[in-house]
ZAMARGU-4260 file (C-alpha; in steps of 0.2 Angstrom, whole numbers, plus 5000, padded with zeros to 4 digits):
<rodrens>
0) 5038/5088/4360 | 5041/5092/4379 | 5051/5084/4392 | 5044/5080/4407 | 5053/5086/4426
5) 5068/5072/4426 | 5074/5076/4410 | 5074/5057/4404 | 5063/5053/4389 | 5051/5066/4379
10) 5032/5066/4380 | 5024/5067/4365 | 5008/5075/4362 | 4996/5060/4362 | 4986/5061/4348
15) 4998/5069/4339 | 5003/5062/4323 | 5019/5049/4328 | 5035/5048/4317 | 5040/5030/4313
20) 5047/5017/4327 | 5057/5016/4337 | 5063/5033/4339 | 5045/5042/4343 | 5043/5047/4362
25) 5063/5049/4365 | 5076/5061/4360 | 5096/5055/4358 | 5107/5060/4373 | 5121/5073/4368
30) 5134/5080/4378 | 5126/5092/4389 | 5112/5078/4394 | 5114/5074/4411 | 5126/5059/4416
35) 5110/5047/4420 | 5106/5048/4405 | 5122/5046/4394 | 5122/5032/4405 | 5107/5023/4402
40) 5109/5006/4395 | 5109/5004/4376 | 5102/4986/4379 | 5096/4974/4390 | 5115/4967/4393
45) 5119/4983/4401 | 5106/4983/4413 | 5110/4979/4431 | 5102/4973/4446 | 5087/4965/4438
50) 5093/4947/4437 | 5078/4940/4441 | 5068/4947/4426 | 5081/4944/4412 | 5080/4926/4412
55) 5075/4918/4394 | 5061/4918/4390 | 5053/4931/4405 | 5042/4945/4402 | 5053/4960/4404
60) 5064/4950/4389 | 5047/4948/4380 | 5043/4964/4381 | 5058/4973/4375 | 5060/4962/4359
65) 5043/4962/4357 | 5041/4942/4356 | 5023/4946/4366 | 5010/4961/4366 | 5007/4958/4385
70) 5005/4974/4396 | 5016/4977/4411 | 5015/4987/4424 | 5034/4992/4434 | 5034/4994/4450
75) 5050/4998/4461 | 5059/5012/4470 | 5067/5028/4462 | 5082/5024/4450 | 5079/5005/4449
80) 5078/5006/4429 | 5058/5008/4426 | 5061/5024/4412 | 5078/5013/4404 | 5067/4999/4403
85) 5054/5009/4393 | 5069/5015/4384 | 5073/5000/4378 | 5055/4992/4374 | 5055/5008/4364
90) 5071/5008/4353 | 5070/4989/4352 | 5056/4985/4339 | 5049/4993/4325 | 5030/4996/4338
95) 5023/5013/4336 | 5028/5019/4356 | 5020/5034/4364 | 5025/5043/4383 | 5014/5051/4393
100) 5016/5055/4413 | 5001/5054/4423 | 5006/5071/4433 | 5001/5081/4417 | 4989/5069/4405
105) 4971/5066/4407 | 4961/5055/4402 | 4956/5065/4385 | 4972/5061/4381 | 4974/5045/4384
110) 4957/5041/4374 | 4966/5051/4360 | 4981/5041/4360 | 4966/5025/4361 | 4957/5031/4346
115) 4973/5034/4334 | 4978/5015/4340 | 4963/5006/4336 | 4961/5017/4318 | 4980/5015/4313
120) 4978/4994/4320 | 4964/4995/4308 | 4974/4998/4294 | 4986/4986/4295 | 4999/5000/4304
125) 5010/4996/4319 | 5005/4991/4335 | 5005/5003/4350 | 5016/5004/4364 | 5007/5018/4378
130) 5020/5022/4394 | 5015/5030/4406 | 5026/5037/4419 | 5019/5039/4438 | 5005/5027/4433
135) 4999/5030/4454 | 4994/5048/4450 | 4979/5043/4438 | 4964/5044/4448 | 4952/5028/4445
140) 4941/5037/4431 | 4959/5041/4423 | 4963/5023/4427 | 4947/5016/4420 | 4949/5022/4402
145) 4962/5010/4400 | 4951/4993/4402 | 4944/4992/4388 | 4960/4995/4376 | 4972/4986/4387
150) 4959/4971/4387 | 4959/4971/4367 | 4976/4973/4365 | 4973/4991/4355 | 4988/4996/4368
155) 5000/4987/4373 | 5001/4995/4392 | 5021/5000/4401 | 5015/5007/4416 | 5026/5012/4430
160) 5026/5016/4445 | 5036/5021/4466 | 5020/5015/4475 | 5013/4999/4478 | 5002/4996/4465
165) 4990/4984/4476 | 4985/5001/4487 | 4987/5012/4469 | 4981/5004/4452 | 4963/4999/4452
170) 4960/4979/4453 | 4953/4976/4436 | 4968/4989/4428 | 4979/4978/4437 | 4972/4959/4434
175) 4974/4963/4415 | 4993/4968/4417 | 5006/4956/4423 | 5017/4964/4437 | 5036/4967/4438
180) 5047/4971/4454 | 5061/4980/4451 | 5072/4980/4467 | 5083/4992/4474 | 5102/4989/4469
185) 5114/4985/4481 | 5130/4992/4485 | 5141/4981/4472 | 5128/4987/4459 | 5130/5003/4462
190) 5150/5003/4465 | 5150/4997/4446 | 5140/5006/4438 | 5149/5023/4448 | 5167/5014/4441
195) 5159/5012/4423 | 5151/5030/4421 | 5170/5037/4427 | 5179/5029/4413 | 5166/5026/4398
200) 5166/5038/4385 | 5146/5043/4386 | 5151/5047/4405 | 5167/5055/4411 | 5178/5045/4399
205) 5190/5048/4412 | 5193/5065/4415 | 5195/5064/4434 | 5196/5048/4445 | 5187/5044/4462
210) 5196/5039/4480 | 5190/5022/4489 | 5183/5032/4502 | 5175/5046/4491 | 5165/5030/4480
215) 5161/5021/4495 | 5153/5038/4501 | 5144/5040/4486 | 5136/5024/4489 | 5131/5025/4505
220) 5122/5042/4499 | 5114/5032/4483 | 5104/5020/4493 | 5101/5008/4479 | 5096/5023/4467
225) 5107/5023/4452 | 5102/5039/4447 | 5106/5046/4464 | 5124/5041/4464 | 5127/5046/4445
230) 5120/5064/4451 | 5132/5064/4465 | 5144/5062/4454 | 5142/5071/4439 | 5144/5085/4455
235) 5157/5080/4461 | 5166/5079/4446 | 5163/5098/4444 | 5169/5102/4460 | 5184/5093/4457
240) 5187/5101/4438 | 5182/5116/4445 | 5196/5118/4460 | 5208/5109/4443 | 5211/5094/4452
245) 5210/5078/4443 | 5205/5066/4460 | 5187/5066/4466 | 5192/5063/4486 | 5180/5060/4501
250) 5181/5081/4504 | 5176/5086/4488 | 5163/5074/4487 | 5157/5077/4505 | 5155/5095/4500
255) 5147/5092/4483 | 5132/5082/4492 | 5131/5084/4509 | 5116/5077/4515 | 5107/5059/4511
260) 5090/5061/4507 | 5079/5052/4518 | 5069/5040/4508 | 5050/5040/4515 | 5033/5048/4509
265) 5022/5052/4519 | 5010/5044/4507 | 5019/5029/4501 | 5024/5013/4499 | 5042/5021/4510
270) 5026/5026/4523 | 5018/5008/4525 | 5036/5001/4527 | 5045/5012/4539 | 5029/5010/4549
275) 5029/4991/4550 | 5048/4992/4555 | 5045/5003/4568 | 5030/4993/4576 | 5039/4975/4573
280) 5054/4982/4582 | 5046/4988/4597 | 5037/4971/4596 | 5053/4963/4596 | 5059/4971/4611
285) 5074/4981/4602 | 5073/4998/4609 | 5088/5005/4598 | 5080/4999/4580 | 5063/5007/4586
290) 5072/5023/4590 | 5078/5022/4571 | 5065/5019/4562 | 5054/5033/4576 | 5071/5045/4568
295) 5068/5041/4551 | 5047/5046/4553 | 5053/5061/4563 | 5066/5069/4548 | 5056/5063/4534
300) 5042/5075/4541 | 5028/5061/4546 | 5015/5069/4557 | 5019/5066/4576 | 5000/5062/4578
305) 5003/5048/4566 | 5016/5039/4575 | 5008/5042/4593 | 4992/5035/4589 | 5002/5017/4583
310) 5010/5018/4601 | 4994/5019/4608 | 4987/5005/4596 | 5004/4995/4600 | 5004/4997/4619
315) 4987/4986/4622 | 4989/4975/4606 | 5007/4969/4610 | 5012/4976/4629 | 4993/4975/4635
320) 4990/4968/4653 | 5009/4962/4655 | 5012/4979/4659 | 4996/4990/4660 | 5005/5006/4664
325) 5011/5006/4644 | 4996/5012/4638 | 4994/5027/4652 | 5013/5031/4645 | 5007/5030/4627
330) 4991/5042/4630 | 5002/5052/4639 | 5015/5054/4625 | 4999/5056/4612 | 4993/5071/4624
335) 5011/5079/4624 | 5011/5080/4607 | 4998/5087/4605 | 5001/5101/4619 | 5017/5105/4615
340) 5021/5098/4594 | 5038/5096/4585 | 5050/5097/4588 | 5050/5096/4606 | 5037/5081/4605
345) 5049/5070/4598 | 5058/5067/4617 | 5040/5061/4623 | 5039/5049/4607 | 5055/5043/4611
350) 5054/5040/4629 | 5037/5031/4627 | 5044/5020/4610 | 5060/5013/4625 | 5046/5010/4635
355) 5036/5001/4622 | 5052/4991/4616 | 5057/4987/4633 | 5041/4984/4643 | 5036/4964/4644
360) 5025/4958/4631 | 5006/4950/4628 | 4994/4950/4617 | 4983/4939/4625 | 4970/4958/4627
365) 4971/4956/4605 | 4967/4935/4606 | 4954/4938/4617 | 4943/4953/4605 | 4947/4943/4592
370) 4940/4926/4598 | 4926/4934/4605 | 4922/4944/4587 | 4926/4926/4580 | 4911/4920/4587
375) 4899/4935/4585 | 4903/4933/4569 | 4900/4915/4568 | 4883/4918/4574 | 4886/4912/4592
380) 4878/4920/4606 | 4861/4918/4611 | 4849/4930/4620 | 4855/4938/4636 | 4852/4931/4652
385) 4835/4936/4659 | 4844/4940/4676 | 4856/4953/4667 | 4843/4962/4658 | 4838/4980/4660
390) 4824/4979/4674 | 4823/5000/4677 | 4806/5002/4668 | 4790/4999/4673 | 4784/4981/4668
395) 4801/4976/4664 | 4800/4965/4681 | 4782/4958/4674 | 4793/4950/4659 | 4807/4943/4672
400) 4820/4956/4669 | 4832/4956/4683 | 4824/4941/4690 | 4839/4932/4700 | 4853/4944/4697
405) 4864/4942/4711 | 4872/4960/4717 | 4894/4955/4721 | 4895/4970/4732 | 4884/4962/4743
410) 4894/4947/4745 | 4910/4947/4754 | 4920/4943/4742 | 4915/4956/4729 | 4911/4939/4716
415) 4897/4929/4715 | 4892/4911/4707 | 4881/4918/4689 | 4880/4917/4673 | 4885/4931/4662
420) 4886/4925/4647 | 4875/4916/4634 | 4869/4898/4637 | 4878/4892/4623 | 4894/4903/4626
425) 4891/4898/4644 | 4909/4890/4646 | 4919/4900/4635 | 4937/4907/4639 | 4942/4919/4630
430) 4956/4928/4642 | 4972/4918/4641 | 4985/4926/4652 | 5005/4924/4649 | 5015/4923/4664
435) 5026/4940/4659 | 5027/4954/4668 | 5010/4960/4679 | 5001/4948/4671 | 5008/4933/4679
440) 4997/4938/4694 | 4981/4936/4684 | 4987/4920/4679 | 4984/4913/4696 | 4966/4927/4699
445) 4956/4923/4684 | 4954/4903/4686 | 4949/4907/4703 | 4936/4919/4697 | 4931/4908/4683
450) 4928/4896/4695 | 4919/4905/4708 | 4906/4912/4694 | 4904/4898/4687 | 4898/4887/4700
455) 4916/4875/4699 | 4923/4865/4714 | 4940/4873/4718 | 4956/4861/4718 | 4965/4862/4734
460) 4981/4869/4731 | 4999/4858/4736 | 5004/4860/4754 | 4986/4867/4758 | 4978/4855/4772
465) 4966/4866/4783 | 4963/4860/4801 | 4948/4855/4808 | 4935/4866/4805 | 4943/4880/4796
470) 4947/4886/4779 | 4964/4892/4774 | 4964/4903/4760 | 4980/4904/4748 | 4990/4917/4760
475) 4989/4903/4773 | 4979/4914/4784 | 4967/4905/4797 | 4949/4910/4794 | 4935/4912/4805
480) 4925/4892/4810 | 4911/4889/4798 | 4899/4890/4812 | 4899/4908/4811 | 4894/4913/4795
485) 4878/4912/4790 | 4872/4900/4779 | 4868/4899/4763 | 4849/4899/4759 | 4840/4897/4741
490) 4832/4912/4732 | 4816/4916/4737 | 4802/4916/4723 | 4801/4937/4716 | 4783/4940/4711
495) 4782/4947/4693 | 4769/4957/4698 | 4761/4957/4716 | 4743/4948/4717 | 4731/4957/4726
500) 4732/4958/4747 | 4751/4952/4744 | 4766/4964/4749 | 4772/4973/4733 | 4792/4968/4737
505) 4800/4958/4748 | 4817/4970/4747 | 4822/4979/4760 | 4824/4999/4758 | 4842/5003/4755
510) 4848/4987/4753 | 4860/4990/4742 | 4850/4990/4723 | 4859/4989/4705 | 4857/5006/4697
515) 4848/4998/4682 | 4834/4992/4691 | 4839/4975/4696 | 4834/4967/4712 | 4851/4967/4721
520) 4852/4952/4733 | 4865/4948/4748 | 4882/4938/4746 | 4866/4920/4745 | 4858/4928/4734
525) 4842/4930/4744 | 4836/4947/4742 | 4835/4953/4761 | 4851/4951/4772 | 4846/4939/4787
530) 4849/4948/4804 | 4869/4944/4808 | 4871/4930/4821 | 4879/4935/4838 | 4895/4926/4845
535) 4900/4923/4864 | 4893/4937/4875 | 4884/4946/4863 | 4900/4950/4850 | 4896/4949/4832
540) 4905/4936/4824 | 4918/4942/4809 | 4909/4941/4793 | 4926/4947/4782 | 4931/4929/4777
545) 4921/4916/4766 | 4911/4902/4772 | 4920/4884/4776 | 4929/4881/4760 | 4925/4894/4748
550) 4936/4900/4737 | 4945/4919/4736 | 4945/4926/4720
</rodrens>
């Protein structure tokens, strides 16, 4: 017999030959155990905190008396009572019960353990009870041993486990099992269970009592952990004996334990958590919350990289274009911790989370990717428009690549009426801005834009009636009379290839081409700018403004 690291239960070898339930795999606690376990519940009565599995008739009642050979796997933080449970389901029936800890076992043992079960079920022996403790550190070979047995019922499966079992128990281990949460213990729980192991006679029995402020500190130190807060104060106690006073006070037990460990693994379920916090508080635009949960990733050793690449993700999924200068923070805090690393770091994580948690808020940048992958992945989309197609190699003009691309930087504007996207996408919207923050500008820019690429009539604004002859845009300023801008003129036919005795391009040198090859065409569209028209005595007219009721984007 061994016992494993926690001192709770003994391991016996598996394979080993088992002496008769329901004694095998545990040893009796004497005076010199630790107080958790002098404390552990003799019976399901004394267990606390569990009230939702100790109904009549649920599993964890079955299991324990044995009324029904299903395997469970317990899942819950540290000191929730997983190993009392399988104390119980141990001492309770007369089932053969072996304990293994997956830090140590492998699966030649567990196939052992397998083999005896099946030959002694064979001959009429009793059924077997396998627990294994840290069920999360068997690797999916170790895991996949189990199937077959746990499927047949050779084995009757106790499985525990601090992770998440969704992330660390294979899916067919875990469809075969059924699942039991055990939750932390609040602060009542806890505060009896302290009161109990001070007077019962398999704790203290009395020995020395415990202040108000001393009990509530050691529950504020527990956490929910039961075994936590009977470790406290089985310390305490010795202080306390130890300096011959009776009393366990707030000083002494201040100095038996003076720091609360911080619950949070880097790898998990405390990990997955303490993350979602953190990002759903700087999503909800509570700066002081973010900055705690930020803390508790900082002491609990997390990897600063870790943190500032969720900033990063967070400032264009929830800040985005309400306020773009988040993500330039964000990068920037990424960059400092790399140059300069813990704990330094940690002021340029904080100051860019108070940004974050304070800055206005959209998501409409994550909406818009995901409606567009939306349809991608619906199969919508057609081919790409011939006019936006590469056109920089030879013959691509032959198959009409490029062939009506219109150029916007040869239009005033800097936008021009063309399709971009596939015909049968041709009216889509993805982009929906909010009105917070920056973004409440592009609010009132992208339907102009919309409707200037896309051909649409623009709607007049209220109060916007331009006088005679003249276009006012939204600013209010008077623009140039509509006789002096040139006119628009349709498209000229572009030769695929020239014919024989015809000119071999109708663009003009250095008028302005696309760098992949495209023909690039004026603010008309027509691929040579017309010679500009001359005004009163000679002057060239102002060409900055649109023509008679265009629209600005």
């Amino acid at each position: 017999m061994t016992e494993p690291a926690d001192g709770l239960f003994s391991v016996a070898q598996p394979g080993a030959p088992q002496a008769p339930a329901p004694a095998t795999g545990f040893t009796t606690p004497d005076a010199g155990s630790p107080l958790p376990v002098r404390m552990r519940p003799a019976s399901l009565d004394e267990l606390v905190g569990q009230e939702h599995l100790l109904a009549p008739g649920a599993p964890l009642r079955q299991l324990v008396t044995g009324a029904s050979p299903m395997s469970v796997i317990l899942w819950g933080p540290p000191g929730t009572g997983k190993t009392t449970i399988a104390h119980l389901v141990a001492g309770a029936t007369n089932r053969k019960f072996v304990a293994m800890s997956a830090l140590s076992a492998g699966v030649k043992d567990v196939r052992a353990v397998i083999d005896t079960a099946r030959r002694e079920r064979r001959y009429g022996g009793p059924p077997t009870v396998l627990f294994i403790d840290e069920v999360h550190r068997f690797s999916k070979t170790q895991q996949d041993s189990l199937l077959a047995a746990v499927e047949d019922r050779t084995v009757t499966l106790l499985a525990a486990t601090t992770e998440n079992p969704y992330f660390s128990v294979i899916s067919p281990l875990l469809s075969r099992c059924v699942l039991l949460t055990l939750q932390a213990l609040d602060d009542d729980d806890v505060r009896g269970l302290l009161r109990r192991a001070v007077a019962d006679e398999r704790g203290l029995n009395g020995e020395v009592t415990l202040t108000a402020e001393a009990e509530e500190h050691l529950v504020r130190l527990a956490s929910g952990d039961v075994r936590k807060a009977l470790t406290a104060l089985e310390a305490a106690a010795g202080s306390a004996v130890a300096q011959g006073v009776k009393e366990i006070d707030l000083a002494t037990a201040e100095k038996a334990v003076d720091v609360a460990a911080v619950r949070y693994d880097r790898d998990g379920d405390a990990h997955y958590d303490v993350t979602s916090a953190f990002i759903k508080s700087m999503r909800g635009s509570d700066p002081d919350a973010a900055l705690h949960w930020l803390a508790r990733m900082l002491v609990a050793g997390e990897d600063p990289r870790f943190i500032a690449r969720r900033i990063v993700i967070f400032a264009s999924e929830d800040v985005g274009m309400a306020d773009p200068q988040a993500l330039l923070v964000a990068t920037a805090a990424a960059q400092a911790v790399q140059l300069i690393g813990l704990p330094e770091a940690g002021l340029n994580l904080a100051q860019a989370v108070i940004h974050m948690a304070t800055a206005p808020k959209s998501n409409s940048a994550t909406t818009a990717i995901g409606a567009a992958m939306a349809d991608v992945r619906a199969g919508r989309g057609g081919a790409v428009p011939s006019a936006l197609r590469d056109a920089h190699y030879p013959g691509a003009r032959g198959l009409g690549h490029g062939r009506g691309y219109r150029y916007p930087h040869d239009d005033p504007r800097g936008v021009v009426t063309q399709q971009y996207l596939p015909d049968d996408l041709a009216d889509a919207e993805y982009y929906q801005p909010t009105d917070h923050g920056a973004e409440r500008a592009m609010g009132e820019r992208v339907p102009r834009l919309r409707r200037i690429v896309r051909g649409r009539a623009a709607t007049p604004r209220t109060g916007d009636v331009p006088g005679p002859g003249t276009s006012r845009p939204a600013g209010g300023a008077t623009l140039t009379p509509a006789a002096n801008i040139t006119a628009e003129k349709p498209d000229p036919p572009v030769g695929a290839d020239p014919e024989p005795g015809e000119p071999a391009s109708t663009a003009v040198a250095g008028s302005g081409g696309a760098s992949d090859g495209s023909v690039s065409t004026d603010g008309t569209g027509s691929l040579a700018r017309p010679p500009a028209a001359t005004g009163p005595e000679g002057t060239t007219p102002d060409e900055s403004g649109p023509a008679a009721g265009e629209e600005q984007p």
